[in-house]
C-alpha positions as CSV (number, residue, x, y, z in Angstrom):
1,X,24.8,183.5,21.5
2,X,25.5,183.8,25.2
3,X,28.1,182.6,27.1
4,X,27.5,179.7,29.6
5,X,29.0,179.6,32.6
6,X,29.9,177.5,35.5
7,X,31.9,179.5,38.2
8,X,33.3,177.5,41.4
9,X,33.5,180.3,44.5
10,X,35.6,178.5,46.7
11,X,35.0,181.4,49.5
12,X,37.4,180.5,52.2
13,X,38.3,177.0,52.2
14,X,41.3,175.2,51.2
15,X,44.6,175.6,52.1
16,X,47.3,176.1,49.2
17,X,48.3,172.5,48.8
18,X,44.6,171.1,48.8
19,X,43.4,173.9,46.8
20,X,46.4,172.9,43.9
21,X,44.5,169.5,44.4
22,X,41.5,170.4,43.7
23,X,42.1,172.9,41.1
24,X,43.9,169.8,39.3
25,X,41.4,167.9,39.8
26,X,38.7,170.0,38.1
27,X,41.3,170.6,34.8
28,X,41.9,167.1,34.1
29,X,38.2,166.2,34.4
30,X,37.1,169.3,32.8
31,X,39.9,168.0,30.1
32,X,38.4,164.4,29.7
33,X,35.1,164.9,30.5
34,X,33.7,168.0,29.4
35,X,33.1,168.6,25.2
36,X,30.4,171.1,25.2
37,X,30.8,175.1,24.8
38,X,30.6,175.7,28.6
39,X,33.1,178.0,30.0
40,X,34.2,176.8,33.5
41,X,35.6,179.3,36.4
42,X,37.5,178.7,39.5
43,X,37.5,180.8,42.2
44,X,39.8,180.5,45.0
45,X,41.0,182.5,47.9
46,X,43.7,185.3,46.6
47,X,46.5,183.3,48.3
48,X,46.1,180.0,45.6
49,X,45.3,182.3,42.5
50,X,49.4,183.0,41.0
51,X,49.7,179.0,41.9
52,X,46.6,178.4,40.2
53,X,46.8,180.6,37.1
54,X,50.3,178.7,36.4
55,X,48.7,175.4,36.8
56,X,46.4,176.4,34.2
57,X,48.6,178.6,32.1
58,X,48.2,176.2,29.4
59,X,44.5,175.7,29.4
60,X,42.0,177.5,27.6
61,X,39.2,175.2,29.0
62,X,39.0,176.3,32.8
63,X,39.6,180.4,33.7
64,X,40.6,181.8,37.2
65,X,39.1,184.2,39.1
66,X,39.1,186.4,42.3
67,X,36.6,186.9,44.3
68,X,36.9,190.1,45.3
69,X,39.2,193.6,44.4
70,X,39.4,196.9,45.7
71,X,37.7,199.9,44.5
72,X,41.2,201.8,44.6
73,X,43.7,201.6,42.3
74,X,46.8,202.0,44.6
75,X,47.3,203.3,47.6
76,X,48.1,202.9,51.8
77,X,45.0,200.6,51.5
78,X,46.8,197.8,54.2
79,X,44.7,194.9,52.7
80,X,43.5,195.1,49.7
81,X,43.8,193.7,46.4
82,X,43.9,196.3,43.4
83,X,42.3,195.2,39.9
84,X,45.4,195.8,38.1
85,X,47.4,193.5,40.2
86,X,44.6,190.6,40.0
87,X,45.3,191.1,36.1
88,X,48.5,191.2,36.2
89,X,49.3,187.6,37.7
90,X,46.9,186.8,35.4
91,X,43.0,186.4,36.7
92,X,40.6,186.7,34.2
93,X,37.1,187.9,36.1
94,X,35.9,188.6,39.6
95,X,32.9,188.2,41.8
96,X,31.6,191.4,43.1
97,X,28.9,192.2,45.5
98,X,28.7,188.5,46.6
99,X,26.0,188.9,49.1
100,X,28.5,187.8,51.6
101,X,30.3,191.0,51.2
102,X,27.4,192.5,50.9
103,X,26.2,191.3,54.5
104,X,29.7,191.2,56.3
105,X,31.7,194.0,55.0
106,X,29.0,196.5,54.3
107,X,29.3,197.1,50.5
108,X,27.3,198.9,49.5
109,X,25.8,200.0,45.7
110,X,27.8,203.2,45.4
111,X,31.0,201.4,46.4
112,X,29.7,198.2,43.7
113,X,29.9,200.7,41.5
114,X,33.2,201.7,41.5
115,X,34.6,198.4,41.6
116,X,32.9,197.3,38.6
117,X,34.7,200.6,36.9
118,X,38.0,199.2,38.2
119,X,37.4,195.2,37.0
120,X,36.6,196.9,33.4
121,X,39.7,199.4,33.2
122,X,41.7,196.4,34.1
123,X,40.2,194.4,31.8
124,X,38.4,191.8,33.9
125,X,35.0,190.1,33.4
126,X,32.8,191.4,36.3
127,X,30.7,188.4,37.5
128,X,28.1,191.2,39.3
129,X,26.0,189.2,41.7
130,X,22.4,190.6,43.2
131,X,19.4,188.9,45.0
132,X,17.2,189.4,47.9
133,X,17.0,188.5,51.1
134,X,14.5,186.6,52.6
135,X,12.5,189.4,54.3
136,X,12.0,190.6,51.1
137,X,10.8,188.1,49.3
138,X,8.1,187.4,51.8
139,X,7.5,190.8,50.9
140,X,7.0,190.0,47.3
141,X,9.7,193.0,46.8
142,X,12.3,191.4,45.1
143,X,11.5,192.6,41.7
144,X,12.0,195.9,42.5
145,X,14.9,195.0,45.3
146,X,17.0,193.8,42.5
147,X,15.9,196.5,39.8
148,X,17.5,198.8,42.2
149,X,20.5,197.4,42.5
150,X,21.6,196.5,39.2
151,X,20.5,200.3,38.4
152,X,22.7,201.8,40.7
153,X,26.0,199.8,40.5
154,X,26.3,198.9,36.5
155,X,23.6,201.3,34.7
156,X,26.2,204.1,34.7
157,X,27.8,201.9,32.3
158,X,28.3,202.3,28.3
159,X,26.6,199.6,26.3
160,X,30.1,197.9,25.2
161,X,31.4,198.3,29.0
162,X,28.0,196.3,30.0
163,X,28.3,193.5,27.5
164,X,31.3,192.7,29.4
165,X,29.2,192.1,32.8
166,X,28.1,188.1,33.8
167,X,25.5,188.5,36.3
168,X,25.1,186.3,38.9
169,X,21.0,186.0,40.6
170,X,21.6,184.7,44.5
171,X,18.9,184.0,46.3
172,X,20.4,185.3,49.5
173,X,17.9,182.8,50.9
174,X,19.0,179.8,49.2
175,X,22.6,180.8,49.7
176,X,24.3,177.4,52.1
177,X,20.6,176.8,53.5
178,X,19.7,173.6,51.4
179,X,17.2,175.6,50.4
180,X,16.7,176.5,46.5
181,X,14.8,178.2,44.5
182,X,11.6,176.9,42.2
183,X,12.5,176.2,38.6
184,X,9.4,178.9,38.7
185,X,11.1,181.1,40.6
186,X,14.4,181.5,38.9
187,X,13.4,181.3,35.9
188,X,10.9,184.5,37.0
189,X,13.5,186.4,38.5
190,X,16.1,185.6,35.4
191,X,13.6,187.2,33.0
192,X,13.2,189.8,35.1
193,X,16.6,190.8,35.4
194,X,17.0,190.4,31.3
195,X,13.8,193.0,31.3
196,X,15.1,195.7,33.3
197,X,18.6,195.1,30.9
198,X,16.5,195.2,28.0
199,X,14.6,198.3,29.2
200,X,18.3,200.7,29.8
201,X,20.6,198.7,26.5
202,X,17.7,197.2,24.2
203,X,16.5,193.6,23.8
204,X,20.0,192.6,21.5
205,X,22.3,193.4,24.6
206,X,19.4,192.1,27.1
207,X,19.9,188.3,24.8
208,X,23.2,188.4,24.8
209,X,23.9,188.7,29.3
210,X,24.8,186.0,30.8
211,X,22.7,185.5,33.8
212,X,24.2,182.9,35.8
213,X,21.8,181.1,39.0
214,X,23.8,180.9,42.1
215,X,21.9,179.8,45.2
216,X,22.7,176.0,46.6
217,X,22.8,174.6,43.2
218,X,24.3,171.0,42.7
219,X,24.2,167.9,41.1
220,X,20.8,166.6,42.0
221,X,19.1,170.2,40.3
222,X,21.5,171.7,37.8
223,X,19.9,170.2,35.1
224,X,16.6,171.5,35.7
225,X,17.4,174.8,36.6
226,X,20.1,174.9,33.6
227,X,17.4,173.9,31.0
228,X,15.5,176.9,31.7
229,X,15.0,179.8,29.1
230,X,16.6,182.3,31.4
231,X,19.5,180.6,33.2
232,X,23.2,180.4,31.6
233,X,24.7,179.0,34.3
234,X,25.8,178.5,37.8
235,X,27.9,180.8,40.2
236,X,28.4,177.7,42.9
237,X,29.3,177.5,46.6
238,X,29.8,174.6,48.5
239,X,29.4,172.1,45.3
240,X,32.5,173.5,43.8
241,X,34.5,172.4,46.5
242,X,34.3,168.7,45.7
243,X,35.8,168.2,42.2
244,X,33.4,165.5,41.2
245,X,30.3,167.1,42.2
246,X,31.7,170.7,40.3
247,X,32.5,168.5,37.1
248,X,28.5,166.8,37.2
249,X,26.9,169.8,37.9
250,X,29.6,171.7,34.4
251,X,28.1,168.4,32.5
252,X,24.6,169.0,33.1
253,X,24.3,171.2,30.2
C-alpha cells in the first residue's frame, strides 16, 4: 500500500511567532480531527523548522520538512543548508526541484540529481517535484517533458534508494494561478509518471510511489482530485497557509 500524503509548503511566509501559530494549529486539529492513515507534512522556511520540530517532538501524526538543501555536504558554501544538518535538528523529508527553484535559481536536472543523493545519505524522504510549463503543454509535450526529467535526476537511483522518493506532479501552470488541472488531466499525467516508473523499477515499485498532485489544490477540489486512481496526495501552496483550509483539504480523503 502507498503512502498518502498531504504536505503544507509554506514557501516564504510567516514570521517565527505566526508560523509556531500555525504549525500549532495544524497539530491539534490534525490531533482531533484527523483518524485516517494520511501522513501530513509541514513545510516551513528553515528559520521555524528547530522551533517546529520541538513543537512536534512528541507527535507522530504531523512530520517536518525543509524545502530545500544543498547539493554539498560541507563546505565555504555562505548560504546553504547541508542535508546532514536538516537531519540532524531533526527534519524528516525535503522538497526538491520545486518549480520555483527550478525558475528562480536555475536548478537544473544534473544539480536535482545530486541533491536527491544527499537527502538519501542523510536519510531524508525526497519529495521530488516535476511538471511542465505552460508553453509546453500547449505543445502537447508534457509527457515526454516530464519523462525526461524524472530520467535524469532519480533514474540513476537503486531500486531501494527509489522507493524512498514521494513525487510531487506541479502543473507549473496551475501553480498560484487559480488555475487547476482537470480531474482528466491529473489523473493522465499521474499514470504517466507511474508508467515511465514502472518501465526503469517494474510495476511492484511503480504501485507502491507515492505520487502526490500539487498545483492550486484546496478545499473546494481535493476530494475529487484525491479520489482519483493515480493521486496520493497533495503537495500544497497557498492552502496550507490557513490552518483550517490545510486540515479540510488532509480530511478529504
Amino acid at each position: 500500500m502507498r503512502k498518502k500524503i498531504v504536505a503544507g509548503n509554506w514557501k516564504m511566509n510567516k514570521d517565527l511567532a505566526e508560523g509556531l501559530k500555525l504549525a500549532s494549529e495544524i497539530v491539534n486539529m490534525v490531533k482531533d480531527e484527523v483518524t485516517k492513515d494520511v501522513t501530513v507534512i509541514i513545510t516551513p522556511p528553515f528559520i521555524h523548522l528547530t522551533s517546529v520540530s520541538r513543537l512536534l517532538a512528541e507527535n507522530n501524526q504531523v512530520l517536518v520538512a525543509a524545502q530545500n538543501c544543498s547539493e554539498k555536504e560541507s563546505g565555504a558554501f555562505t548560504g546553504e543548508v547541508s542535508a546532514a544538518m536538516l537531519r540532524s535538528i531533526p527534519v524528516q523529508a525535503v522538497i526538491l526541484g520545486h518549480s520555483e527553484r527550478r525558475q528562480y535559481f536555475g536548478e537544473g536536472d544534473e544539480l536535482l540529481a545530486k541533491k536527491v543523493d544527499m537527502a538519501l545519505g542523510s536519510d531524508l524522504m525526497p519529495i521530488f517535484c516535476c511538471g511542465e510549463p505552460l508553453e509546453i503543454r500547449e505543445k502537447e509535450t508534457h509527457a515526454a517533458y516530464v519523462s525526461r526529467q524524472l530520467k535524469a535526476s532519480l533514474f540513476h537511483l537503486s531500486e531501494d534508494e527509489f522507493a524512498k522518493v514521494v513525487i510531487a506532479y506541479e502543473p507549473i501552470w496551475a501553480i498560484g494561478t487559480g488555475k487547476t488541472a482537470s480531474p482528466e488531466q491529473a489523473q493522465q499525467m499521474h499514470l504517466h509518471i507511474r508508467n515511465v516508473i514502472a518501465d526503469q523499477y517494474g510495476k511492484e515499485v511503480a504501485s507502491n510511489t507515492t505520487i502526490l498532485y500539487g498545483g492550486s489544490c484546496n478545499p473546494h477540489n481535493a476530494q475529487e482530485l484525491f479520489a482519483l486512481d493515480d493521486v496520493d496526495g497533495g503537495l500544497i501552496g497557498g492552502a496550507s497557509l490557513k490552518s483550517r483550509d490545510f486540515l479540510d483539504i488532509i480530511k478529504s480523503f
